[in-house]
Structures are given as structure tokens and as C-alpha cells.
C-alpha positions in Angstrom: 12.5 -12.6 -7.1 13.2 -12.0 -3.3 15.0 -13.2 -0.7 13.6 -14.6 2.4 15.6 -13.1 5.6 14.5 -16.1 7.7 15.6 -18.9 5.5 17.5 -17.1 3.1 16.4 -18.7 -0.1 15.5 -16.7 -2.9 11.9 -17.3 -4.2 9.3 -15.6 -6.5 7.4 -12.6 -5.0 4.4 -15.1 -4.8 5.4 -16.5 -1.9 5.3 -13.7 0.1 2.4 -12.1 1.7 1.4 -8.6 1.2 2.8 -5.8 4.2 1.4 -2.2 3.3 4.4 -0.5 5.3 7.3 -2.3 3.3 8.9 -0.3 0.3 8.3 -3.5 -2.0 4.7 -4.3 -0.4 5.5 -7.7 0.4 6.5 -9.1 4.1 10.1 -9.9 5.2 9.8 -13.6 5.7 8.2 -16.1 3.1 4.9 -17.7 3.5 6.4 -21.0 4.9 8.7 -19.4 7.5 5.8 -17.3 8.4 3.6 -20.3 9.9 6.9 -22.1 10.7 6.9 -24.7 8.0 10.0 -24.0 6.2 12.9 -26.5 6.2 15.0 -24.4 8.4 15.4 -25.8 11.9 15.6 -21.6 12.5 12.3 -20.7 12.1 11.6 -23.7 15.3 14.3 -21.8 17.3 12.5 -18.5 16.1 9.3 -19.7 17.7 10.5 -20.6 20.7 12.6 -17.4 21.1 9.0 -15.6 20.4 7.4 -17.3 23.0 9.8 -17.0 25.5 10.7 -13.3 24.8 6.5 -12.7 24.9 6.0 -14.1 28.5 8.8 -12.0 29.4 7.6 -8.9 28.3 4.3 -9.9 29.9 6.4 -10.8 33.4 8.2 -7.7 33.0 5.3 -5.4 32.1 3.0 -7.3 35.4 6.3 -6.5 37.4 6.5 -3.0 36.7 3.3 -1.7 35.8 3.8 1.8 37.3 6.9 2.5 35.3 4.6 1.1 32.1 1.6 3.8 32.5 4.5 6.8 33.4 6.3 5.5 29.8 2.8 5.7 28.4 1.9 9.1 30.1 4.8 11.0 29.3 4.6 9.2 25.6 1.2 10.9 25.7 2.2 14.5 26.7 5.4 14.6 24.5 3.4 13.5 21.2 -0.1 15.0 22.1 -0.2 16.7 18.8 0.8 14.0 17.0 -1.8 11.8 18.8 -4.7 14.6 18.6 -3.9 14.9 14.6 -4.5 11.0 14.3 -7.2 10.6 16.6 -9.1 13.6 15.0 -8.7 12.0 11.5 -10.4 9.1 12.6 -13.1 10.9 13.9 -13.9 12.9 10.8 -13.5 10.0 8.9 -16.0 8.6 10.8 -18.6 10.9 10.9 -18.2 11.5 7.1 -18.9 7.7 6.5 -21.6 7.6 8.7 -25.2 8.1 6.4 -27.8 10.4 7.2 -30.5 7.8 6.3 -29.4 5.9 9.8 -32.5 5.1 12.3 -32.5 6.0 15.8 -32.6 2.1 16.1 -29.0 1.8 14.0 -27.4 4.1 16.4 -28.7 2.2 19.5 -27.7 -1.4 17.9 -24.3 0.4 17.5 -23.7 2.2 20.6 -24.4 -1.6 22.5 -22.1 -2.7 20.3 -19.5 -0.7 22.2 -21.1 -1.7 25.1 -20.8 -5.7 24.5 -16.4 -4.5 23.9 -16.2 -2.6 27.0 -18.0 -5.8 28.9 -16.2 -8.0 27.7 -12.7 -6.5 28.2 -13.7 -6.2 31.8 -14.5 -9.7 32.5 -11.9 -11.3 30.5 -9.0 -8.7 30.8 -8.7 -9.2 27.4 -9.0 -6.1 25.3 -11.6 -6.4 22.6 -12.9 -3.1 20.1 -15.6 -3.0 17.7 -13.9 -3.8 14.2 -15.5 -2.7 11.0 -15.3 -5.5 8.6 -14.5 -2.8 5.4 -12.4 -0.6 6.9 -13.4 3.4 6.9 -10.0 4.4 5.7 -9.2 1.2 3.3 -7.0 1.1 0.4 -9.2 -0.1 -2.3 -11.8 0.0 -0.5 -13.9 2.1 2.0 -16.9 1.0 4.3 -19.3 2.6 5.9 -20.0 3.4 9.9 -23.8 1.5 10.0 -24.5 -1.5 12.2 -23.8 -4.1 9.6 -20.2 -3.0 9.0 -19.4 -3.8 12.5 -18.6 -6.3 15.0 -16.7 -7.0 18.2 -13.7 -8.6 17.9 -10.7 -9.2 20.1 -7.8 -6.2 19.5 -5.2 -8.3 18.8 -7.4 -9.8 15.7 -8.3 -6.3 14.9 -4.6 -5.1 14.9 -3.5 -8.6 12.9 -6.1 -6.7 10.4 -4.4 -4.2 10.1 -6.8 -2.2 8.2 -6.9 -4.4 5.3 -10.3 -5.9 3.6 -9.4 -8.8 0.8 -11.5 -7.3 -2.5 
């Protein structure tokens, strides 16, 4: 059993959904306060509060844009080795689930693939990345880096992924 820290009833573990990070695996909120169904008149209040504090941020972040990309600069050079270390890990993990049986075809299809994200984050201002469907670093699972393992989706689905493929 767990308690729900939005509605604060106690419930079985199934009504949870899964969160990686957590110690217990599970998220902090129920399913129902998650999609705003429970009978608490908070989780209304919560969405509005969401909403409002998100167009805030955005207001504030459009407002002071400059003081934004020094933040992320200085984020940048104060954790470079942290960021190299992660970045490089990718990378390898990348090229060791890419096949050597891959066509000179495969590798064009996939490098317009990146293409088709970069386009379309310039037209819409939207940013989207090329996802792979079975992650390359998944629990239970790993995918591969081949054409048919990816498409382009926008980054906040990718991110709402969160790495995860349901087996």
C-alpha cells in the first residue's frame, strides 16, 4: 500500500504508475490525480496552478532570454566534465548498437531523418529529435541504431519517454 501525496488516500501500489528515479519505482501521485480525475477539488486547483506557473516561466524566460543562455553557458563550463562524460556514453553506446551489416542507403534514410528534426524545429520553433522507439540504453530492453528503430518526434514526447519501451 502507498499513499497518494496529492489526495492523500492510501491505495494499492497498482494504482500508481511506474517512475524509474523513485526509491519505490512507482510515481508520487496516483493514477487518477495524475490525469486530474480524482475526487479532490486539489488536483483542479493543481492544474490551474500548472498552467499558470508554465506561461510564466515561458513569459519570464521570453523576457529575459539573455540572462537564460548566460545561466545555461556558465551551467555548461562549470559541469563540462560531467556533460562530456554523459554525452560521450551516448555516443559509444551508439556506435556499439549500430550493425556493421547497415547499407550506404540505411545511413542516408537516417542522416535525413535528422534532417526532417532540424526542419522542423526551425519552422515551428518547436523542438523536435529523432526518437528511437527501443531505447539504446533501455532497462529490459535495448534497440538498435538502424532506420527502423527511429523516428522524429517532438522533444517534449521524447522526454515524457523517458527512455522507457513497454515489453
Amino acid at each position: 500500500m502507498k499513499t497518494c501525496s496529492r489526495c492523500k488516500q492510501e491505495k494499492s501500489f497498482e494504482f500508481f504508475g511506474k517512475h524509474s528515479k523513485n526509491k519505490d519505482g512507482l510515481q508520487y501521485y496516483c493514477k487518477a490525480c495524475r490525469v486530474g480525475v480524482c475526487a479532490s477539488s486539489f488536483s483542479k486547483t493543481s492544474n490551474e496552478q500548472r498552467l499558470k506557473r508554465s506561461n510564466a516561466t515561458k513569459e519570464w524566460r521570453e523576457l529575459n532570454k539573455e540572462k537564460v543562455q548566460t545561466y545555461a553557458a556558465e551551467y555548461k563550463k562549470v559541469n563540462r566534465a560531467k556533460l562530456t562524460a554523459l554525452e560521450r556514453k551516448r555516443q559509444v553506446s551508439k556506435l556499439k548498437r549500430t550493425p556493421k551489416w547497415l547499407t550506404e542507403s540505411d545511413y542516408l534514410y537516417m542522416q535525413c531523418l535528422y534532417q526532417v528534426a532540424a526542419m522542423r524545429t526551425k519552422e515551428s520553433g518547436q523542438e523536435w529529435q529523432v526518437d528511437h522507439v527501443i531505447p539504446l540504453q533501455g532497462k529490459k530492453v535495448s534497440g538498435l541504431h538502424v532506420p527502423s528503430n527511429l523516428r522524429v518526434i517532438p522533444a517534449i514526447e521524447n522526454q515524457r519517454k523517458n527512455n522507457l519501451y513497454d515489453v
